[in-house]
N, C-alpha and C positions, 0 to 999 in steps of 0.2 A: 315283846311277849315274855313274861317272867316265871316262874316256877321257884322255887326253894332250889332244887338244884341244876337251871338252865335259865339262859338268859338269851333270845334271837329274834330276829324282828318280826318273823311273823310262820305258825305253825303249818300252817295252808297251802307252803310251800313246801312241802314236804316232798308228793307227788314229782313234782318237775326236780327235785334234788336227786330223787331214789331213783329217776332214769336216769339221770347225768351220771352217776355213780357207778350203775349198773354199765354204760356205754365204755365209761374210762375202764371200766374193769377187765374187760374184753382186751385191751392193748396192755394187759401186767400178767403174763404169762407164768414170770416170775414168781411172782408174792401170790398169784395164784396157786402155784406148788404148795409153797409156802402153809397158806390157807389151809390145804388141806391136809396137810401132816399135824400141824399145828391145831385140828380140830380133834383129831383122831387121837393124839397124844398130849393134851392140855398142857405142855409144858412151863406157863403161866398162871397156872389156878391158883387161886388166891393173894395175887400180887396187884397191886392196886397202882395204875400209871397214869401219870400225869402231863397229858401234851399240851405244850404250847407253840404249836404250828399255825401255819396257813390254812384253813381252813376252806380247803379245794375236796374235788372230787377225791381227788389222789391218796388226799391225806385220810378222808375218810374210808377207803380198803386200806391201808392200814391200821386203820382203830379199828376196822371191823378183822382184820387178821386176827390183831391181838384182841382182841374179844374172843375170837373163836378159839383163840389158844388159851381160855379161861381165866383172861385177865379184865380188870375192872378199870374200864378205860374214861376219865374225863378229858375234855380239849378245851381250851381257849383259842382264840386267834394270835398270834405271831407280830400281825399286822393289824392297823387300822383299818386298812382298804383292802385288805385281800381277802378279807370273806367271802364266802358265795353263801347269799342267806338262803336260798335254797336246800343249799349242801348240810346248812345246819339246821336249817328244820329237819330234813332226812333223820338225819345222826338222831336226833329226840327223839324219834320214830323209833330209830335202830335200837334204843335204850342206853344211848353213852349220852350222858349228861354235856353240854354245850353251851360257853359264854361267850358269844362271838354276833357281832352286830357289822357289815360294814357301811363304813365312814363312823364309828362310834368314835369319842370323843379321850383324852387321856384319860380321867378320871374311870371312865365306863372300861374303858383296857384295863385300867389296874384292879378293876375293881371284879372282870372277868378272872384276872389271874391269882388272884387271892380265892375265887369261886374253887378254881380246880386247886387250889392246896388246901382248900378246906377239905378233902377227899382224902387228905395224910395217906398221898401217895410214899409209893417204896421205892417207883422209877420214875425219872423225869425224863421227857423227850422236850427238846427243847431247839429253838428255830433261833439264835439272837442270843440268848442267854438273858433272857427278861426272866423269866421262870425261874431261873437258878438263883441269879442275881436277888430277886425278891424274897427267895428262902431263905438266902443265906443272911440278909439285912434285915428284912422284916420279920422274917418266920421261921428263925433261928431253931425253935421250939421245936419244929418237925422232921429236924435233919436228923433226929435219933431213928427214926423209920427206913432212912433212908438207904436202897445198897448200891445203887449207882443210879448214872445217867446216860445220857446222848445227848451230842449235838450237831445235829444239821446244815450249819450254814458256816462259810470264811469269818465271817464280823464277829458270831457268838464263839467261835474255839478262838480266835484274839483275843476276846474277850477272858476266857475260860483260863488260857493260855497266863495274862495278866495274875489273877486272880492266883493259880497255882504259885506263879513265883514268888509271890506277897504273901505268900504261907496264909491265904487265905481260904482256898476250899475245901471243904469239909467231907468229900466221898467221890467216888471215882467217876471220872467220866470217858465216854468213848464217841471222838472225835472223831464219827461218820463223815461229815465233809472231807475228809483227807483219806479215805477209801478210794483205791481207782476208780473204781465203779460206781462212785459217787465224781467226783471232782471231773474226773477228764470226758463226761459222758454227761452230767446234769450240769456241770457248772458254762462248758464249751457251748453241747451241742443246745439242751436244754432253757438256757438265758439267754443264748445269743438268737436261738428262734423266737424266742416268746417276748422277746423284750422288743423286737424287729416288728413282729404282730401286734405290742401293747400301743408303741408310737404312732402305728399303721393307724390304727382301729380308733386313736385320739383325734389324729391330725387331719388322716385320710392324703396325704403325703404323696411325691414321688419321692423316691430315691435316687433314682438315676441323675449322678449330674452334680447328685449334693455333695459338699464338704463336710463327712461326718467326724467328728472330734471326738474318740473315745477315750477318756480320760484312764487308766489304768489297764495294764497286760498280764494278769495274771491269767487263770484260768477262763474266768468270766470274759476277760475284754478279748481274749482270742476270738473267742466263740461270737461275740458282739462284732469284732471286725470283719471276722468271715463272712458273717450273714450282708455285712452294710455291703462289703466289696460284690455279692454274689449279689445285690441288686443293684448294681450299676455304680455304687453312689465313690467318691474319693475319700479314702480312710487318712485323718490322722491321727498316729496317737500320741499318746501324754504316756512319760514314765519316770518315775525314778533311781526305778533301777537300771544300773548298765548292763546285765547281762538281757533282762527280759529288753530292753529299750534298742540293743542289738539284735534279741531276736527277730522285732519286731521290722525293723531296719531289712534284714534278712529276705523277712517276708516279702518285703516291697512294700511295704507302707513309708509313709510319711512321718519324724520322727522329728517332733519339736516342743520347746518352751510350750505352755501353756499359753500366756501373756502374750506370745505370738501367732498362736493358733486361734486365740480369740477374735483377732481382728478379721481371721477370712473365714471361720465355720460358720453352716447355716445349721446342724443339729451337735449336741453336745450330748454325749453320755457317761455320766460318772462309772464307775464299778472299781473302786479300789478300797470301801471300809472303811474309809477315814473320814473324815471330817474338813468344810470349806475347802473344797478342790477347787470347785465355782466361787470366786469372792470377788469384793468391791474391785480390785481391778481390771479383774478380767470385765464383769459389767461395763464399764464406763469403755471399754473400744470396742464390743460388739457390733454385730452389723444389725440397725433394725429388720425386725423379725427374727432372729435370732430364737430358734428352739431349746431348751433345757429338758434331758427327762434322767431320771436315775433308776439305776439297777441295783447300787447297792443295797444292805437289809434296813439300814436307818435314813434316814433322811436329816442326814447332816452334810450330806456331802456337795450340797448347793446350801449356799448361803441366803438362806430367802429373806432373814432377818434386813441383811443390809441390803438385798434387793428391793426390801419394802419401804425403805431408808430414802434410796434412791429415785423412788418412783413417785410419780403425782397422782394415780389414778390405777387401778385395777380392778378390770371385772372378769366374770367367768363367758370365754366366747364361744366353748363348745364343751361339751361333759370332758371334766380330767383335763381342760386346756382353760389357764386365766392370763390373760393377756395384763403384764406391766408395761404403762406408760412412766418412760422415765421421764424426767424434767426437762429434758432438750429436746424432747418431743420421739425419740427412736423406741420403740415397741418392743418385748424380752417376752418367748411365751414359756408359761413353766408348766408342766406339764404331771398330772398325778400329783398335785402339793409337795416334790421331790420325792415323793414315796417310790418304792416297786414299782414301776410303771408295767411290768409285763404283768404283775396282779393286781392294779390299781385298775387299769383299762384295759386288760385282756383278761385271758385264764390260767396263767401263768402258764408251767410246762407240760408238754404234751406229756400224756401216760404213760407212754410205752418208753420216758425216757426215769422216768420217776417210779416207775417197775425196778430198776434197780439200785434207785436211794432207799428205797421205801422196803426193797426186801434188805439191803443192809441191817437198815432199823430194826426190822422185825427178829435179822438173827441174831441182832447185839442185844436185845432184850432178852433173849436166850440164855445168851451167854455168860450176862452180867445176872441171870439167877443162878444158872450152873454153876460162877464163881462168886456166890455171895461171899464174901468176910472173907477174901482171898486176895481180892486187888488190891493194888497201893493208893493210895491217895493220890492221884495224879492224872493227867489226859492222855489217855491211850489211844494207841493205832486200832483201828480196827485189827483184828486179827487175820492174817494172810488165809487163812484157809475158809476163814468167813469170805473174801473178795475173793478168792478163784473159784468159791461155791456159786457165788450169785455170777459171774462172769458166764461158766460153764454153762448155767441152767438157761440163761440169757440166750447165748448161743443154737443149743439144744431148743429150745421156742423158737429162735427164728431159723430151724431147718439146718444148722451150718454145724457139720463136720470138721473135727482138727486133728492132725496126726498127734502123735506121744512118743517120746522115747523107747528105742531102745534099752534092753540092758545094757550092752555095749555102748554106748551112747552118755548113758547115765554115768557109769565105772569112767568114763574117758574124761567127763567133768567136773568129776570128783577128785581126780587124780591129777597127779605134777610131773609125775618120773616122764609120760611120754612125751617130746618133742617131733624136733625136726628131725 
C-alpha cells in the first residue's frame, strides 16, 4: 500500500499494530518518563528526524516519544525482514510517515530510505549506518540541514567509525550503542534472549544436549552463550581476540579454531560484524543437519553465496528455514536468509530491555539540539550523565533503591594525601 509519503503492505493492520505498541509500552517505564516531559516541554519542535530502525513495537514509542517532543518524525526499516507490518500500518495511523515492507526487496529498501531523506531531515537515527551512508553518497545535497545523528547498533558505529577516519563524515554523531545502558543491557541480555526465541520459534528445536557454536564474544555473543548454556545446550565459541577468547575460556566455555568447531557443531551463530565468518571451508566438514542463523546487523557474515555454490538443490522446509542439499548429499539449514534471526523469525527484543536504548535515543536527540553548531565533527560517547540518567530512572521503575555517597566519602576519593 503506497501514499506519496508511506509505503507498507497493508493499512488494515493498523488495529492489531496500535495494541502491540500499546502492550510494549507498558514494559518502557523509562522512555515513558521520557514521554512525558518531552510532551510538556517540546524540546524538539520544529526539528525534522529521520529513522532508519527496525521497525518493531519498540521503535515505534520512540517515534511517538519524539513526536510528542514536537519533532517530525519519518522511519524506514533498518532490515529487510524485521518489519512488523502491523507496527507500520499503526505508525500511518499515528501520523509518522512509513517506508517499511517486510521481506521487501533491495531495490524497495533503498528506495524506502531515500523516502525518508526526502523529509530533509536535521536528525538522523540510524540502525546500520544505511541512512547515513546513503546521505553522505547519494544525498550529499542534504547534509547542509543537517546537526547531528545517532547510531544504534556495533556494525553501523564500525561503520561510522571507518568513515570519520577517512575524513569522510560530514556532522556529528552519537554513538548510542557504546552507552552502558545500551551495550551491556540490550546487546547481552536483549540478543542473546531474542536470538535464543528467533531459532526456537524457526526450528522448533531442543537445546539441550546441542553443540552450540557461537562465532564472536563481544557483548552480543556473551549474552548469546549465556542464554544457549542456560538451556542445557554445550557452548563453543569462536574468537579472535586473546583477551575476550580468555574471557571466554574463563567462563568455561569451549574455546576453539572455527575450522574445527565445524566438524562437531549442530547450531552455529554469527555476531561479530564482519563479514564470511561461515565460508567454503567451514561448509564442506559440517555435520549434515547442520544449523546456521545470524545475529549480526548485515547478513554477510555467512557466506550464502558459496554455500549456493556448493549445494545441488534448496528448498524452503519451514517459514525462515531452507534447507541446502550439498552435492555429497549432507543437508546445511540456513536459517532467516542470514539475516537478524531474532527479527527475521521472532520480535526481536523484549521492551523492557529496549526501554533503555530507546530512552538513550530520545535524550541524545536532546542533546544534539541543545548543542547544535557546538559539536566536532566526529563519533561521540554518549554523554555520562545522559547514561546514569536513564540507569537511575530504570532502577527507580523497577522499585530498587541505591545508596550514595557520603561527603566524607566523596573528599576521601578525590583526594591522595590520605593513606595507610
Amino acid at each position: 500500500m503506497t501514499s506519496a509519503n508511506y509505503e507498507i503492505k497493508d493499512r488494515e493492520l493498523a488495529g492489531a499494530g496500535r495494541q502491540r505498541i500499546e502492550w510494549a509500552y507498558r514494559e518502557m517505564p523509562v522512555l515513558r518518563l521520557i514521554r512525558e516531559r518531552f510532551a510538556a516541554e517540546k524540546p524538539l519542535k520544529g526539528i525534522r528526524i529521520a529513522g532508519c530502525l527496525h521497525i518493531t513495537t519498540e521503535t515505534a514509542n520512540l517515534a511517538l516519544t519524539l513526536k510528542g517532543g514536537g519533532a517530525e518524525v519519518v522511519l524506514c526499516a533498518s532490515n529487510p525482514l524485521s518489519t512488523q507490518d502491523d507496527v507500520a500500518a499503526a505508525l500511518v495511523e499515528y501520523g509518522i510517515p512509513t517506508g517499511a515492507i517486510k521481506g521487501e526487496d533491495e531495490t524497495t529498501y533503498y528506495r524506502h530510505i531515500n523516502m525518508a531523506l526526502d523529509s530533509k531531515p536535521n536528525i538522523t537515527v540510524d540502525d546500520g549506518a544505511d541512512l547515513v551512508t546513503t546521505l553522505h553518497t547519494k544525498r550529499s545535497d542534504l547534509i547542509k540541514n543537517i546537526i547531528g545523528g545517532s547510531e544504534e547498533t556495533t556494525t553501523g558505529v564500525i561503520r561510522l567509525r571507518s568513515m570519520a577516519k577517512a575524513g569522510k563524515l560530514k556532522y556529528p554523531v552519537i554513538a548510542v550503542n557504546d552507552a552502558d545502558t545500551k551495550h551491556l543491557f540490550d546487546n547481552r541480555y536483549g540478543t542473546g534472549q531474542s536470538t535464543i526465541d528467533g531459532i526456537t520459534r524457526a526450528t522448533n528445536i531442543l537445546w539441550a544436549g546441542k553443540k552450540v557454536v557461537v562465532c564472536g564474544y563481544g557483548w552480543t555473543g556473551r549474552g548469546v552463550a549465556m542464554r544457549a548454556r542456560g538451556m542445557g545446550s554445550h557452548v563453543i565459541v569462536i574468537e579472535v581476540e586473546p583477551v575476550r577468547a580468555l574471557e571466554a575460556v574463563m567462563e568455561g566455555y569451549q574455546v576453539m579454531p572455527l575450522l574445527e568447531a565445524a566438524k562437531i557443531g549442530d547450531i552455529f551463530i554469527t555476531v561479530t560484524g564482519d563479514k564470511n565468518i561461515i565460508d567454503k571451508t567451514h561448509f564442506q566438514v559440517m555435520k549434515d543437519g547442520a544449523i546456521l542463523a545470524n545475529s549480526g546487523h548485515f547478513n554477510a557474515e555467512i557466506n550464502i553465496p558459496v554455500l549456493e555454490s556448493l549445494s545441488k538443490k534448496k528448498r524452503t522446509i519451514r517459514n525462515f528455514v531452507e534447507e541446502y542439499t550439498l552435492k555429497d548429499g549432507r543437508c546445511i539449514f540456513l536459517l532467516g536468509e542470514g539475516r537478524l534471526i531474532n527479527l527475521a523469525a521472532a520480535e526481536g527484543h523484549p521492551a523492557s530491555v529496549m526501554d533503555m536504548s530507546f530512552a538513550d535515543q530520545a535524550l541524545c536527540m536532546e542533546y544534539l539540539v541543545k548543542n547544535r553548531g557546538k559539536l566536532e565533527i566526529k563519533v561521540h560517547t554518549v554523554p555520562e550523565e545522559i547514561d546514569k540518567e536513564v540507569a537511575r530512572l530504570k532502577l527507580k521503575a523497577m522499585g530498587v533503591a541505591i545508596d550514595t555517597l557520603t561527603a566524607e566519602q566523596k573528599k576521601y576519593l578525590s583526594s591522595w594525601e590520605e593513606g595507610t
